[in-house]
VMD Tcl script that draws the C-alpha trace (Angstrom):
set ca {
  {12.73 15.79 4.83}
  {12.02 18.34 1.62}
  {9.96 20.66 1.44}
  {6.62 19.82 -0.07}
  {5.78 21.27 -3.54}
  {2.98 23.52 -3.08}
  {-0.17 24.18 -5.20}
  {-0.97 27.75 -5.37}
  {-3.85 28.62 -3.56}
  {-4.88 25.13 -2.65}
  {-3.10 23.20 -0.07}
  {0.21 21.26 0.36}
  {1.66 18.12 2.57}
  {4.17 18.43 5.62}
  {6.50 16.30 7.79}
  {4.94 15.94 11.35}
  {6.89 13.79 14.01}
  {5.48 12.41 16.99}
  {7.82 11.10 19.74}
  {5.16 8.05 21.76}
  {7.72 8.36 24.49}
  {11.28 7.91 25.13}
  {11.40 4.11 24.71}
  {8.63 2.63 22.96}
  {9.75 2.53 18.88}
  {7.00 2.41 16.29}
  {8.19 -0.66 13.90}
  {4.74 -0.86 11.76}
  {1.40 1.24 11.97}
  {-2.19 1.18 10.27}
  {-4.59 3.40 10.24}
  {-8.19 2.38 10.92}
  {-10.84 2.09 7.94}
  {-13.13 4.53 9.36}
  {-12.03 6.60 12.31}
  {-8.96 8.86 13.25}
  {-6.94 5.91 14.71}
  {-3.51 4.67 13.82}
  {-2.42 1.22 15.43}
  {1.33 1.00 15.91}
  {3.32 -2.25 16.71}
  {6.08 -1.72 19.14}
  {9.98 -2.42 18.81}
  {10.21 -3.74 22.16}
  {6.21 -5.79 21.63}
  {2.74 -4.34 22.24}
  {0.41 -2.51 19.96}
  {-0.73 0.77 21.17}
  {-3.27 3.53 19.73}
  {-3.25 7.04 18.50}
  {-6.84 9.04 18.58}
  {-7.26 12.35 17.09}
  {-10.75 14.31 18.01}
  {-11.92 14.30 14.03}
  {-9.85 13.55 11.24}
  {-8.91 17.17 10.42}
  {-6.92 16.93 13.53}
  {-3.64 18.03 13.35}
  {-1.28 14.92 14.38}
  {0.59 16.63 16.67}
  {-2.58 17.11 18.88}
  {-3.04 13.06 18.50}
  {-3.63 11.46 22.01}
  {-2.35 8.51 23.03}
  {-5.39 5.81 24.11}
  {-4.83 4.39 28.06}
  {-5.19 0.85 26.61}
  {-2.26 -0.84 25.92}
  {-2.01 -4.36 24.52}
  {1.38 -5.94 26.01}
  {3.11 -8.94 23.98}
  {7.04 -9.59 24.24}
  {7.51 -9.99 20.80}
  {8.46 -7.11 18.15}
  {5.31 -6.23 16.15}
  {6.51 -6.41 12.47}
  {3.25 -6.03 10.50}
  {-0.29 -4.14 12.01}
  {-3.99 -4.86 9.83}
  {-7.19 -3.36 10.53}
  {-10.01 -5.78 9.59}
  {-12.63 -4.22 6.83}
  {-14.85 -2.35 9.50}
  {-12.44 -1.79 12.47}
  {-13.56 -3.81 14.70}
  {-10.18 -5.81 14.89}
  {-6.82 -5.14 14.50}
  {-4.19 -8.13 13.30}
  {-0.43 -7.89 14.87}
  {2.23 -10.35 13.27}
  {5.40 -10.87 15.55}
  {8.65 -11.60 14.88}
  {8.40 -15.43 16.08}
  {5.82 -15.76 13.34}
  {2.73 -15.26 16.15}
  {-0.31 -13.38 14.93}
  {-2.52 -11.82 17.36}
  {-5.88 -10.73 17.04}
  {-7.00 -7.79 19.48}
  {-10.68 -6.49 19.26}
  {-11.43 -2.42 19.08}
  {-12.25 -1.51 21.65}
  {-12.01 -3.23 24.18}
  {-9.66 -5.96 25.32}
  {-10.38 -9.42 23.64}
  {-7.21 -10.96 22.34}
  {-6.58 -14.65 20.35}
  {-3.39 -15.72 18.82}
  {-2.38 -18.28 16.29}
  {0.97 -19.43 15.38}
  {1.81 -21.43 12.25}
  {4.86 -24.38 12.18}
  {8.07 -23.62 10.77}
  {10.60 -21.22 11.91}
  {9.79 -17.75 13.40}
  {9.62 -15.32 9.90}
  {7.62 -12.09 9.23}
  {3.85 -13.07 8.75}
  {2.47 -10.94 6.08}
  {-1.44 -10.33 7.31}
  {-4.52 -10.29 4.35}
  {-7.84 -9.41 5.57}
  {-11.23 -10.48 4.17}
  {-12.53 -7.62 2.07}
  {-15.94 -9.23 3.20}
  {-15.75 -10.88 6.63}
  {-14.92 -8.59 9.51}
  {-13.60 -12.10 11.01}
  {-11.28 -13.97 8.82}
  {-8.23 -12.96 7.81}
  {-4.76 -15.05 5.58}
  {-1.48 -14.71 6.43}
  {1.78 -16.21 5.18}
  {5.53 -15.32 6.08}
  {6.71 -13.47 3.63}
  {10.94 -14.87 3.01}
  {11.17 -18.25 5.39}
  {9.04 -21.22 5.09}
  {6.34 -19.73 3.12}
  {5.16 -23.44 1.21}
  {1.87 -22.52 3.94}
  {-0.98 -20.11 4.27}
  {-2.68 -20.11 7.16}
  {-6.71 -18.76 7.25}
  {-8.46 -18.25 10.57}
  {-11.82 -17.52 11.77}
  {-12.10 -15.18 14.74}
  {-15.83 -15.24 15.02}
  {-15.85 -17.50 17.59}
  {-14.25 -17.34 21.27}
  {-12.11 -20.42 20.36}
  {-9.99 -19.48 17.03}
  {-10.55 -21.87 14.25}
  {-7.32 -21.90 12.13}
  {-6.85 -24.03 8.40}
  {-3.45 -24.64 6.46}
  {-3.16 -24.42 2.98}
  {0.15 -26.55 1.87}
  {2.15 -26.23 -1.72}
  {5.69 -27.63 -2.31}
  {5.75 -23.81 -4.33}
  {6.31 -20.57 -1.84}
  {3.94 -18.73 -1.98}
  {5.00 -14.68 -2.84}
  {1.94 -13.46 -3.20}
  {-2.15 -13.31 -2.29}
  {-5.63 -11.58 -2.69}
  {-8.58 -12.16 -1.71}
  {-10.67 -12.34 -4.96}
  {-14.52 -12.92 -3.64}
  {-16.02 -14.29 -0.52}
  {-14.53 -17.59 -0.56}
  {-11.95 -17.69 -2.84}
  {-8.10 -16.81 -2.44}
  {-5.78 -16.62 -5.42}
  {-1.99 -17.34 -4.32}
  {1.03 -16.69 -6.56}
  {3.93 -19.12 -6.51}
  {7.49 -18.95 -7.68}
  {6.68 -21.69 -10.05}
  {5.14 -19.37 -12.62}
  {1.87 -20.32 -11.65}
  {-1.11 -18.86 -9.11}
  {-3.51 -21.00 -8.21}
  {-7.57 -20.14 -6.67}
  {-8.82 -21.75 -3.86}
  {-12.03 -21.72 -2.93}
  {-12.84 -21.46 1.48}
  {-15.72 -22.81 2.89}
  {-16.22 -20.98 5.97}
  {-18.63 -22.14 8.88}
  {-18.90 -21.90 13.02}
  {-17.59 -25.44 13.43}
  {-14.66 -25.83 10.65}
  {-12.78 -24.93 7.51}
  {-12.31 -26.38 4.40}
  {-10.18 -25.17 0.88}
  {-10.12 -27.28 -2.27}
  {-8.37 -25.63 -5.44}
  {-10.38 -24.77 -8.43}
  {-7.93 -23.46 -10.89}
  {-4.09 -23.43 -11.51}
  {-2.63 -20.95 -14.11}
  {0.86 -20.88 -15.47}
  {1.33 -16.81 -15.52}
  {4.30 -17.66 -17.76}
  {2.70 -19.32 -20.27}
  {-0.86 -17.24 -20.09}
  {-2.51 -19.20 -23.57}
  {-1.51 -22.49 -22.87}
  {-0.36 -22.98 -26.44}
  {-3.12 -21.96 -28.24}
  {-3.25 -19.79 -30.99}
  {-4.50 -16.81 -30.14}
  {-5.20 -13.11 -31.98}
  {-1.56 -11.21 -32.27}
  {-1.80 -7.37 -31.36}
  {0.83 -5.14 -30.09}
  {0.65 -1.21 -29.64}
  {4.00 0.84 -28.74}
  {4.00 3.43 -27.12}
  {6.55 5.66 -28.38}
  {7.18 7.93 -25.33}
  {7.43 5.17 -22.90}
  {8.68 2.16 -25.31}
  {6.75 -0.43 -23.97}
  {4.51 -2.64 -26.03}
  {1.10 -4.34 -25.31}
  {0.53 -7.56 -27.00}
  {-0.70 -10.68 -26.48}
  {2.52 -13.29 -25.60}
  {3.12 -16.75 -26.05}
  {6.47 -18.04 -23.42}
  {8.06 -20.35 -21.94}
  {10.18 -19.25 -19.17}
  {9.19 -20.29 -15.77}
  {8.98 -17.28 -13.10}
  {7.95 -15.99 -9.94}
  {4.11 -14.48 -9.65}
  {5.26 -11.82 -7.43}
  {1.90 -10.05 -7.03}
  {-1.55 -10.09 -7.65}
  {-4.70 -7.26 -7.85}
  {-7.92 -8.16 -7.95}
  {-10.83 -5.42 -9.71}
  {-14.10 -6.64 -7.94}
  {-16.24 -4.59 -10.36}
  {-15.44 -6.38 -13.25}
  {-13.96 -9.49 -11.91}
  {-10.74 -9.33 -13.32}
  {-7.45 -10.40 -11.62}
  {-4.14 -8.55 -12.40}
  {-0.90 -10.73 -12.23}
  {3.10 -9.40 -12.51}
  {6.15 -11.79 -12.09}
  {9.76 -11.76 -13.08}
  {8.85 -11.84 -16.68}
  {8.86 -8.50 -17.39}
  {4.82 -9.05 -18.09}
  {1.80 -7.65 -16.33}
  {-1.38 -9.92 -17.44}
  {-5.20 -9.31 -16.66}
  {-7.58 -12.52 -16.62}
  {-10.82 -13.04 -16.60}
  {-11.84 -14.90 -13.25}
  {-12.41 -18.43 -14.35}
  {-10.47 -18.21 -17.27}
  {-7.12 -20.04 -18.84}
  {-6.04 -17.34 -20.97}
  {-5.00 -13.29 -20.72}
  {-7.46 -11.15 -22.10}
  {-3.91 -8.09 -22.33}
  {-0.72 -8.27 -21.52}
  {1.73 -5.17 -20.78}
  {5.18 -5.87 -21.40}
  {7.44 -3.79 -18.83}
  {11.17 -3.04 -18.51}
  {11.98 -5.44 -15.80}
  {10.44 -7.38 -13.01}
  {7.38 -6.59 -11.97}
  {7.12 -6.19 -7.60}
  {4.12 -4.40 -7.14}
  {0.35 -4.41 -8.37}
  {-2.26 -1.50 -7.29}
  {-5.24 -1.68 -9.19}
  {-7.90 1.43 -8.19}
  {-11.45 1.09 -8.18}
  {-11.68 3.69 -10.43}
  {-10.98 7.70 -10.36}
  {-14.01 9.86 -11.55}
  {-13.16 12.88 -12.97}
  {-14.93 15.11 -15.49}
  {-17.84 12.74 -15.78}
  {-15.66 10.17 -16.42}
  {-14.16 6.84 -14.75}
  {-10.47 5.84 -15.54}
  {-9.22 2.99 -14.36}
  {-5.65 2.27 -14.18}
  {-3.51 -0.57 -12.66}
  {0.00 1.33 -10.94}
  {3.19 -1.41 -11.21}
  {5.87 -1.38 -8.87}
  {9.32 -2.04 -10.93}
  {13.07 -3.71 -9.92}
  {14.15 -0.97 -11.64}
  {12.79 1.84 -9.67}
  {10.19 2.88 -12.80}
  {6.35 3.12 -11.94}
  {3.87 1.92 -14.91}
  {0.56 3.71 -14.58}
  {-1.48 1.07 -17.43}
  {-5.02 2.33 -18.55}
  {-5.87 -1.09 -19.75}
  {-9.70 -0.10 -21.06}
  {-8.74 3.14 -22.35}
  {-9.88 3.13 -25.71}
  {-6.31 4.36 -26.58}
  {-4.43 1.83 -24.70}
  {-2.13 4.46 -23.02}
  {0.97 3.92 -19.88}
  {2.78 6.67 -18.39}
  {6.18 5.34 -16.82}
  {6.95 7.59 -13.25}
  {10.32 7.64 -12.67}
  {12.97 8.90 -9.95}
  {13.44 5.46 -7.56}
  {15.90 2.75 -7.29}
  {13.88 -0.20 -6.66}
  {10.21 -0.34 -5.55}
  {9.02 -1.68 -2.67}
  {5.67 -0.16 -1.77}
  {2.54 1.35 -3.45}
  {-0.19 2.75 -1.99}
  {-3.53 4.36 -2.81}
  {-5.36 6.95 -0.78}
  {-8.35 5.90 -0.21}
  {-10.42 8.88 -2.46}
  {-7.94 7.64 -5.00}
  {-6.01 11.18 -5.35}
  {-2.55 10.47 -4.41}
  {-0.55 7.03 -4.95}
  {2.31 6.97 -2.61}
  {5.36 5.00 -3.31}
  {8.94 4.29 -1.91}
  {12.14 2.40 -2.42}
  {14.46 0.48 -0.74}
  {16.90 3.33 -0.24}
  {13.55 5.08 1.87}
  {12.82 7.95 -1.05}
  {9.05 8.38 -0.92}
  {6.58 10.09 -3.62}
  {3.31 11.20 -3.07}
  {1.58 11.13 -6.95}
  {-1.09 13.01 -8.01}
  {-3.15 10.92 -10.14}
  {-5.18 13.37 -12.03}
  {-1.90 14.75 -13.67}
  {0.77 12.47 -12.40}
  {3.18 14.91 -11.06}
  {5.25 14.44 -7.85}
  {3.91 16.84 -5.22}
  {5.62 15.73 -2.22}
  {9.33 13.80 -1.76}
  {11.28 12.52 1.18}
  {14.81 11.79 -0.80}
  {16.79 9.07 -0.38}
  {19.19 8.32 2.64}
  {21.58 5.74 3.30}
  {21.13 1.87 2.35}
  {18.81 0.49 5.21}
  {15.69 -1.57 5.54}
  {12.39 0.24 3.84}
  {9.80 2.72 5.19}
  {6.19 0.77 4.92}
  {3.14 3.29 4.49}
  {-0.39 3.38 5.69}
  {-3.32 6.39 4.55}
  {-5.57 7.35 7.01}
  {-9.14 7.32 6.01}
  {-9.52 10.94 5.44}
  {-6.36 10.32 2.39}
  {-5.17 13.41 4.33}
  {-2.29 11.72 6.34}
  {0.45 9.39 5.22}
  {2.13 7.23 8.16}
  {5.43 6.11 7.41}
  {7.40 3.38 9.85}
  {11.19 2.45 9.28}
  {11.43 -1.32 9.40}
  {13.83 -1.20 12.18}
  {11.78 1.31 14.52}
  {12.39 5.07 15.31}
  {11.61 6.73 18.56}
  {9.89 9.71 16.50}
  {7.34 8.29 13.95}
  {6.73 10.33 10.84}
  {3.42 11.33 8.75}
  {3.04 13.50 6.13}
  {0.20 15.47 6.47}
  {-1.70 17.36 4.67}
  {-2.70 21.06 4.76}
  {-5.20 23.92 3.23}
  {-2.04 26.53 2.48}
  {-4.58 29.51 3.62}
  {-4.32 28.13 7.31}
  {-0.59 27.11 7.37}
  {2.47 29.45 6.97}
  {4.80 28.16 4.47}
  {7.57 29.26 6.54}
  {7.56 27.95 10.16}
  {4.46 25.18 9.05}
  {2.55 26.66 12.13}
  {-1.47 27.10 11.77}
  {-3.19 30.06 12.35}
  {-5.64 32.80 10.12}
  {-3.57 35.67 10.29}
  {-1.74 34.74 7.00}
  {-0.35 36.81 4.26}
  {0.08 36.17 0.91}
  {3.23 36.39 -0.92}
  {3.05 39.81 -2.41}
  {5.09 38.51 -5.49}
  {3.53 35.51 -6.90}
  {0.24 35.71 -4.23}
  {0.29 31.78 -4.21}
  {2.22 31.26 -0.88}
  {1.54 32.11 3.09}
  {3.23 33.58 5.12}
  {2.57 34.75 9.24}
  {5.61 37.49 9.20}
  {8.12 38.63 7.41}
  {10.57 36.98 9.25}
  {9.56 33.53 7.97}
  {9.14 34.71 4.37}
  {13.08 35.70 4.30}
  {13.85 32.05 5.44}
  {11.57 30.50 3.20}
  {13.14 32.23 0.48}
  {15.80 29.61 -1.04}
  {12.50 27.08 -1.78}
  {9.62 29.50 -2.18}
  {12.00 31.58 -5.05}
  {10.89 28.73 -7.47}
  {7.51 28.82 -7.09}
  {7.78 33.08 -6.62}
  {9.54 33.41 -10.18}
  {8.21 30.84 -12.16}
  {4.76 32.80 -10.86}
  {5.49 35.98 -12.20}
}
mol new
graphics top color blue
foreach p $ca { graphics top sphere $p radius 0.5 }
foreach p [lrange $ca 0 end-1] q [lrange $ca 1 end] { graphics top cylinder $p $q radius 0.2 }
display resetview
């Protein structure tokens, strides 16, 4: 791993790895809503837990809980439900298990088909029902289930489409995108006894005004060459992922059209469009950032081509800002306080973003062609846990630190720091680890003085 960039006289992230033991590999990990847990899913099957005392706890110091939750199966994919309470495990024979925190309750559901990698959606709402779908084989079925009760109640949702993407979008309604071109809504009813789904609305993503003639308006940016117009096609595609913005009940949809499109919920037609430079794999839409007294609101898109589009869709100047230095996307992430959006590729280079001025400050570069890292932000948005899809005895997170406590040098904490005398941005506990610091801290020292 690099180096992380660091801000003078604020703070900075670092590499931390934590071996679990000799022989139990971390293959996926979350890290629970509220408290300083992280949930990892086992190579060799079982979900175990990680604990630190507060969440300004180093993660070295992390203890490893007594309880641990045996299944034979590797754990591909770990969920915490909205509150913590439960924690979702999919398995590599397309199981998913449902173990309450604490404690020791457990229910599993399986759907039909042959054994995939079940993708795991939480309700944003219900602490007790969650969707999940496999995510490359046999994915014509979603499968909901209710945990509320003792016995599991479980309800399939069929297309002859597979489904490539979901979101919840309200209490009781799903929206589900299809390589057809089209996502559909469905609405859940939910009670002790049974479940129920009927669809209320089918959209072609590809099409967006269904023929009608609509009001023509396109803005180009000049810096970033990409244009923002309303678009009348015809090409079918794949709806390859979907955001949802609660607070104005807006959906977000990107496919292998080169388009991203925002609807209004019940509505036919695409109130913008944002025309992109290739297929779009990956929607984050934040809640909303305030800073200065203000609220932007941007939409971050995942790209084949390894480029990030940051859209401010309501900005009353219509602007993007295009991140680039990836191959192709495969993850995005928010931190929860909505500071840093973390990203990687398939080649495993990750970026932590600031999103105030959209500068890299932290990058793990590329290494040879293997399966991607998948991310997970602690609550605190002060650790980043990063799993390699084929499991790794020591398990990385990139953690960050206030630079007065932490010497630049050998990363170690303690208050007897130094500053640099040079550029008095960067801290040091000796002079010894100043002098090997010197071939990275040189660019910060000069460009300081």
């Amino acid at each position: 791993m690099t180096d992380a960039v660091n801000s003078p006289g604020g703070g900075f992230f670092k590499p931390v790895e934590f071996s679990i033991t000799s022989k139990l590999d971390v293959r996926s990990s979350s890290f629970h809503p509220i408290d300083p847990v992280l949930a990892c899913g086992l190579v060799q099957g079982g979900l175990v837990f990680l604990r630190g005392t507060n969440h300004t706890t180093p993660f070295e110091n992390w203890e490893l809980e007594p309880v641990y939750n045996r299944y034979e199966r590797t754990i591909l994919s770990v969920q915490w439900n909205v509150n913590g309470t439960k924690v979702a495990a999919g398995s590599d024979n397309g199981s998913v298990i449902i173990v309450s925190y604490p404690g020791c309750g457990k229910q599993t559901f399986r759907r039909n088909g042959r054994s995939n990698f079940p993708l795991i959606f939480w309700h944003p709402f219900n602490q007790d029902v969650l969707a999940s779908y496999n995510s490359a084989l046999d994915t014509k079925e979603v499968m909901i289930a209710n945990s509320a009760a003792e016995n599991l109640l479980t309800h399939t949702i069929k297309s002859k489409w597979n489904c490539q993407t979901l979101a919840w979008n309200s209490h009781n309604q799903l929206a589900f995108g299809y390589d057809d071109g089209t996502f559909e809504i469905h609405e859940i009813e939910l009670n002790n006894s049974q479940m129920k789904s009927r669809m209320v609305q089918k959209i072609r993503h590809d099409l967006g005004d269904h023929d009608k003639a609509v009001h023509h308006f396109s803005l180009m940016n000049s810096r970033d060459n990409f244009s923002l117009m309303n678009y009348q096609g015809q090409t079918r595609t794949f709806v390859s992922s979907i955001a949802i913005n609660k607070e104005f009940e807006l959906l977000a949809s990107g496919g292998t059209d080169f388009r991203v499109k925002i609807w209004s919920l019940g509505s036919k037609d695409p109130i913008l469009v944002l025309d992109v430079d290739s297929n779009c794999r990956n929607l984050v839409w934040n809640s909303g950032i305030k800073e200065e007294m203000t609220t932007k609101t941007f939409i971050a898109c995942g790209l084949e081509s390894g480029n990030v589009v940051i859209w401010y869709p309501f900005d009353h100047e219509i602007q993007t800002r295009k991140l680039k230095g990836h191959d192709q996307i495969h993850q995005l992430i928010l931190s929860p306080d909505g500071r840093y959006l973390a990203t990687t590729d398939y080649y495993k280079k990750v970026i932590i973003w600031s999103t105030k001025s959209w500068k890299s400050i932290y990058i793990i570069p590329s290494s040879e062609f293997m399966y991607p890292y998948m991310m997970t932000w602690d609550a605190a948005s002060c650790k980043l846990a990063i799993s390699e899809r084929t499991g790794q005895r020591q398990f990385k997170v990139i953690e960050y630190f206030v630079a007065e406590n932490c010497c630049a040098g050998c990363k170690k904490m303690t208050q007897n720091l130094k500053r640099c005398a040079r550029c008095n941005s960067i801290f040091y506990c000796s002079k010894e680890c100043q002098r090997s610091h010197w071939p990275q801290h040189k660019l910060v020292c000069n460009k300081n003085e």
